[in-house]
C-alpha positions as a printed Julia matrix, in Angstrom:
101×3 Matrix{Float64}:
  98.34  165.99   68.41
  95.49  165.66   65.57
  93.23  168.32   64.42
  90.98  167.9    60.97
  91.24  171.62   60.38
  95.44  171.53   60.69
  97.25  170.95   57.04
  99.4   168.02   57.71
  96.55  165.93   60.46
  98.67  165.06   63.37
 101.23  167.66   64.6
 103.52  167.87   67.2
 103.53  170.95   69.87
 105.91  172.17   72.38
 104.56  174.19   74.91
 106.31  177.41   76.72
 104.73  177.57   80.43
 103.78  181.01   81.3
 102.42  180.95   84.56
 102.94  177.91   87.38
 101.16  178.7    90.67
 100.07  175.43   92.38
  97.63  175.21   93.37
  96.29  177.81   91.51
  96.51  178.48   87.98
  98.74  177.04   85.09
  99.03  178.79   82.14
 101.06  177.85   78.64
 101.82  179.21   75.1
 101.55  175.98   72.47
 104.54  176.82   69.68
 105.74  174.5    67.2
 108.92  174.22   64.9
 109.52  176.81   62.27
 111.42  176.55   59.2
 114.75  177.49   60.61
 114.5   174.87   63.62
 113.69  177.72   66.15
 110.35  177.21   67.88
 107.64  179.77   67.58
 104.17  180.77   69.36
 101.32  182.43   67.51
 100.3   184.66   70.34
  97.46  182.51   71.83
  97.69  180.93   74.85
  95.65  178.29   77.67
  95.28  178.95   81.38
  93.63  176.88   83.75
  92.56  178.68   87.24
  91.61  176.68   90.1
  89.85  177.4    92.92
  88.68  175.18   95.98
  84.79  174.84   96.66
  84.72  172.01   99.05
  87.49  169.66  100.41
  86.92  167.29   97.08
  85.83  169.74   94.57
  87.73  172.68   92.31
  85.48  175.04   90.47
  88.16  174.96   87.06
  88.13  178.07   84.55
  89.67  177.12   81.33
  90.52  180.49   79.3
  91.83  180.13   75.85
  93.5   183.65   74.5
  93.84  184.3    70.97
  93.95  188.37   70.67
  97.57  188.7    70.1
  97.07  185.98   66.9
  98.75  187.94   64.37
  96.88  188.89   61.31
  98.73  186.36   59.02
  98.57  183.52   61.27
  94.86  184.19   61.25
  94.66  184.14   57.44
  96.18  180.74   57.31
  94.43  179.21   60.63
  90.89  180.13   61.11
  90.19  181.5    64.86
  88.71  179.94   66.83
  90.14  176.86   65.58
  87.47  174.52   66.63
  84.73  174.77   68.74
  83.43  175.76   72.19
  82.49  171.75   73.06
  86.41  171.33   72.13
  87.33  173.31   75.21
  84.17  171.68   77.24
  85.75  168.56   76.23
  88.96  169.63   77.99
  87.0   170.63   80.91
  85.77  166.46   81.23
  88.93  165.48   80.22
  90.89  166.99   83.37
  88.25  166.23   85.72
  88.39  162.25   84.41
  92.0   162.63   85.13
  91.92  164.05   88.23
  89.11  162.17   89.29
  91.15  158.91   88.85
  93.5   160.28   91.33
């Protein structure tokens, strides 16, 4: 992954599912690599609800969680870490992809 605001650029994640309900919802932790080679999450989390409108449409709710964010972690990584056209931007990007399905 790439973010301006992250120290190093590009970063690699390893998400932790938390929820897996086809059709329904999906929901994952992101974590990364600490220092001692164990992987840690910082208490935020995505989840993507779906819900059928029509026979060819979902209505999608994207919810992004960051209220369990430790106090330290948000000293060192401003919260919200980017902003709200980021997670519209997720919104097109999974209807392009399902779209070319």
């Amino acid at each position: 992954m790439y973010h301006d605001n992250h120290p190093d650029g590009d970063y690699q994640m390893a998400n932790r599912v938390e929820v897996f309900d086809p059709p329904r919802a999906i929901a994952w932790q992101p974590g990364q690599d600490g220092p001692d080679g164990d992987i840690g999450y910082g208490g935020w989390f995505w989840r993507y609800d779906l819900t059928p409108v029509a026979p060819d449409q979902t209505q999608v709710t994207l919810t992004y969680d960051w209220s369990a964010v430790p106090q330290q972690t948000r000293e060192h990584i401003q919260f919200p870490p980017f902003p709200l056209a980021h997670l519209e931007n997720s919104l097109t990007h999974l209807a392009s992809l399902a779209g070319a399905r």
